[in-house]
MIDOSE-1310 file (N, C-alpha, C; in nm, 2 decimals, decimal comma, always signed):
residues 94
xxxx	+0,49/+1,72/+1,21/+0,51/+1,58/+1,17/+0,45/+1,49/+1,28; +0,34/+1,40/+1,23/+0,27/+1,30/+1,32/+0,41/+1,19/+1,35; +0,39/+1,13/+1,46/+0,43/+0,98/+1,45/+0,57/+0,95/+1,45; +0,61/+1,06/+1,46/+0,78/+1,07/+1,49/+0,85/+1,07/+1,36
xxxx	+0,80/+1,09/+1,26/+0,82/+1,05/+1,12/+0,82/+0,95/+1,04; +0,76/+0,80/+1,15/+0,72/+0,70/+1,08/+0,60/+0,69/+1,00; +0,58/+0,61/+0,86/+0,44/+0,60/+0,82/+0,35/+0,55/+0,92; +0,25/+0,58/+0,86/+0,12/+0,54/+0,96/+0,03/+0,43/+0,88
xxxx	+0,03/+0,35/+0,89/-0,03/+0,22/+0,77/-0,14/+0,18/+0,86; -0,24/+0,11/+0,80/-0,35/+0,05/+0,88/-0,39/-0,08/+0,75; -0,43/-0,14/+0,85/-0,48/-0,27/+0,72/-0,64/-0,25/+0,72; -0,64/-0,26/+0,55/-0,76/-0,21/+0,50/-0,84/-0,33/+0,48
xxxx	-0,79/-0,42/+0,44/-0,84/-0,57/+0,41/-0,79/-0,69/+0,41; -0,83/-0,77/+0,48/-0,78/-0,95/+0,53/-0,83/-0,98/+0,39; -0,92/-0,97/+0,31/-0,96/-1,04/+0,20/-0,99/-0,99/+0,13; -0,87/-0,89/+0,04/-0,85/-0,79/-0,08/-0,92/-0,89/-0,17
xxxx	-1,00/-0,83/-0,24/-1,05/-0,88/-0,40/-1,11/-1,06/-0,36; -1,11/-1,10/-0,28/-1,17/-1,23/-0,24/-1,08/-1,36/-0,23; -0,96/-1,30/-0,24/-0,88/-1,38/-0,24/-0,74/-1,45/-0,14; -0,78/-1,34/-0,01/-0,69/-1,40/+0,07/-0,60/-1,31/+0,11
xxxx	-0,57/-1,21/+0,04/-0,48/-1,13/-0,01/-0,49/-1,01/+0,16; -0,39/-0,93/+0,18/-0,41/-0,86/+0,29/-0,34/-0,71/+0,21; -0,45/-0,60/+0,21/-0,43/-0,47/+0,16/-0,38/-0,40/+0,26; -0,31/-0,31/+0,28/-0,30/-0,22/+0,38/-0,31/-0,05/+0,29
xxxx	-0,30/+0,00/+0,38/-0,33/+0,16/+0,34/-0,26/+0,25/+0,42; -0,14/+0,29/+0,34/-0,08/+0,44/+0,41/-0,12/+0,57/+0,42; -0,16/+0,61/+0,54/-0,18/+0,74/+0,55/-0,09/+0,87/+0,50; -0,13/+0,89/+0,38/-0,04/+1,00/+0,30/-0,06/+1,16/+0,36
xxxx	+0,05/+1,24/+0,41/+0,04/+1,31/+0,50/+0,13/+1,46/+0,43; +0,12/+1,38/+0,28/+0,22/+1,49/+0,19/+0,39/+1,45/+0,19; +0,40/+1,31/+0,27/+0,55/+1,25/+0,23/+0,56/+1,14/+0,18; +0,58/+1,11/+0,08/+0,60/+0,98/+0,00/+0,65/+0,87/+0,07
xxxx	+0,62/+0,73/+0,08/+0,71/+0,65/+0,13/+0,84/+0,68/+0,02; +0,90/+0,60/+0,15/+1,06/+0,56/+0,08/+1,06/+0,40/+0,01; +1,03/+0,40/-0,13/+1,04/+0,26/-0,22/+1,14/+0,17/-0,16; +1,26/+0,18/-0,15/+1,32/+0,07/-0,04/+1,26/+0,02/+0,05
xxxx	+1,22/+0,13/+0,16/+1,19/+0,06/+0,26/+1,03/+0,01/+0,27; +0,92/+0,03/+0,16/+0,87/-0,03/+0,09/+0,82/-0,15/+0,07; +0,95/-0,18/-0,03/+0,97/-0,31/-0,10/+1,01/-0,41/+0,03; +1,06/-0,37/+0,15/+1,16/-0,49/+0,24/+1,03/-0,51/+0,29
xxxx	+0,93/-0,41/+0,33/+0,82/-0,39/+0,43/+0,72/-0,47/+0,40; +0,68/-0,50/+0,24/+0,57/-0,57/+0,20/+0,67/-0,72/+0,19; +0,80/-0,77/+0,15/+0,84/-0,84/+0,16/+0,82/-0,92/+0,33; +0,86/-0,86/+0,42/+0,88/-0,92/+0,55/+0,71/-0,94/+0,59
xxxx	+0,64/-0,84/+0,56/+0,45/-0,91/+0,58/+0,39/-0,99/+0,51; +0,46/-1,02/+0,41/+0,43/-1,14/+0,29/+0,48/-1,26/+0,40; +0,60/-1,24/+0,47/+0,65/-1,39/+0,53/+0,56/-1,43/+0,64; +0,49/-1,32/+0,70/+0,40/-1,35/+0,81/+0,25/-1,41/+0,74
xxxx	+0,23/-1,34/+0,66/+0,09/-1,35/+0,63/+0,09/-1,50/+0,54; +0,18/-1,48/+0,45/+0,21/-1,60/+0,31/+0,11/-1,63/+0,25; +0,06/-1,48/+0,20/-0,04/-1,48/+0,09/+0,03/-1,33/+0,03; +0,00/-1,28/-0,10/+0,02/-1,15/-0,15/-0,02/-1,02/-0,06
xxxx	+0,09/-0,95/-0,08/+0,04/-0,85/+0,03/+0,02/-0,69/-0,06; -0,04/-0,61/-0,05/-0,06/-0,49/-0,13/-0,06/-0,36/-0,02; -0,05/-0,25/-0,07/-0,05/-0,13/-0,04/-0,11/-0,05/-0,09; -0,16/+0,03/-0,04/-0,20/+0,16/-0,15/-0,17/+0,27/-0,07
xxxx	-0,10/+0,36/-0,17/-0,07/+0,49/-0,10/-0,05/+0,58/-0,21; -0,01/+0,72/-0,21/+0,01/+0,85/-0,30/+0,16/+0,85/-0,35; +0,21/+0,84/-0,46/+0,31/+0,85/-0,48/+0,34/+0,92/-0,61; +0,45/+1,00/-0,58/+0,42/+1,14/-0,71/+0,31/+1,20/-0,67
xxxx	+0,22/+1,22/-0,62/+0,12/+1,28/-0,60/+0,03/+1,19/-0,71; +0,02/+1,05/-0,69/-0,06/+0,96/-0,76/-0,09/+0,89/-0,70; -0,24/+0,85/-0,66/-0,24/+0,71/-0,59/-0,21/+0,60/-0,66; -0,13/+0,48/-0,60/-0,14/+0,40/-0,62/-0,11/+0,26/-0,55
xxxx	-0,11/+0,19/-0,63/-0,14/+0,03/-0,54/+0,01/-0,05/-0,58; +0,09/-0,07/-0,46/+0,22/-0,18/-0,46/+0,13/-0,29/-0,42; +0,23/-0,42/-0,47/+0,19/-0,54/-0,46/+0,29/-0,67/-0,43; +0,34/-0,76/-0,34/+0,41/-0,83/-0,38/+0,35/-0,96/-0,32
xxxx	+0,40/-1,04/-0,43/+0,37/-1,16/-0,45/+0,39/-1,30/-0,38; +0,54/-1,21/-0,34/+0,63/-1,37/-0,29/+0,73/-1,41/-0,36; +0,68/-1,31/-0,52/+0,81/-1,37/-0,60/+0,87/-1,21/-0,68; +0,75/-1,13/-0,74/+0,83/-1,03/-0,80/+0,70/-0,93/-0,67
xxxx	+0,75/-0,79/-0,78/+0,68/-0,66/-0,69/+0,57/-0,61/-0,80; +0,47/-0,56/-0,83/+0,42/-0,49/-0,93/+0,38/-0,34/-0,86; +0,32/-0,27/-0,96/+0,26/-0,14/-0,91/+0,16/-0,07/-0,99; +0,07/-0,02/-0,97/-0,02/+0,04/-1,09/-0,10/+0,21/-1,03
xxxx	-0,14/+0,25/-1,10/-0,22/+0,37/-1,03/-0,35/+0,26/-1,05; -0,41/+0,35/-0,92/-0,53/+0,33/-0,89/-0,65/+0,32/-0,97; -0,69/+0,28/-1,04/-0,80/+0,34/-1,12/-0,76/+0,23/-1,25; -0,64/+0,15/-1,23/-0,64/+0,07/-1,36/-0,64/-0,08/-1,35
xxxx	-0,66/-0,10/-1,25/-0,66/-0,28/-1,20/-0,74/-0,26/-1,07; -0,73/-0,36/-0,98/-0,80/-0,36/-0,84/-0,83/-0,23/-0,77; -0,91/-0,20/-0,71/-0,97/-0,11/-0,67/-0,98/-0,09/-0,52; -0,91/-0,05/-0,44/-0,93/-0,05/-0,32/-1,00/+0,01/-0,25
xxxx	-1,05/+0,14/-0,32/-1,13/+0,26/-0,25/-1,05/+0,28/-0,12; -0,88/+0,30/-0,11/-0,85/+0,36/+0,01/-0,88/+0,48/+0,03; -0,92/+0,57/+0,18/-0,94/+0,66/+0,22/-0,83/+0,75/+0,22; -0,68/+0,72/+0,19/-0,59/+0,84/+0,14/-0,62/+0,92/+0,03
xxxx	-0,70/+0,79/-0,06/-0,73/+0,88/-0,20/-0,75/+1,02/-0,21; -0,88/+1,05/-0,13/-0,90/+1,19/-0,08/-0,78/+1,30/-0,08; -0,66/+1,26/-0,02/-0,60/+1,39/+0,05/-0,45/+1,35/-0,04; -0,48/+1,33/-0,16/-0,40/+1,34/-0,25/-0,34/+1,49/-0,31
xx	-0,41/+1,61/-0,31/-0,44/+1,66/-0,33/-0,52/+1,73/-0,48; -0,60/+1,65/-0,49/-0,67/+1,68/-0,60/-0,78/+1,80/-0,67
């Protein structure tokens, strides 16, 4: 286990989809984030940034993309709304 068993996130984009928006991308290493900690994580970088903040990572063994707003949370698999082309995609195991 990398990183002491913290995720490894990197920001993928200052200007997701052209709108301001700040994507980041977790490095999926075969352990799922934990949805709580999550939901607080994209909340508390929403207050810094104060624009929508997104994620993309593997979950279930599915990529997909969290989102929050500022006001609610959404979530979608990859391939059905915005498109991030994160580089975890890969090592999903497909």
């Amino acid at each position: 286990m990398t990183n002491f068993g913290q995720p490894i996130i990197r920001i993928e984009d200052a200007n997701f989809e052209n709108r301001g928006e700040l994507l980041l991308t977790h490095l999926h290493e075969g352990i799922d984030m934990q949805p709580d900690f999550m939901s607080e994580t994209l909340k508390n970088v929403f207050k810094l940034w104060k624009r929508p903040v997104n994620i993309a990572t593997v979950m279930d063994e599915t990529a997909q993309l969290f989102r929050f707003d500022g006001k609610e949370y959404t979530q979608h698999k990859l391939g059905e709304g915005p498109s991030p082309n994160p580089a975890n995609e890969e090592s999903s195991g497909s």
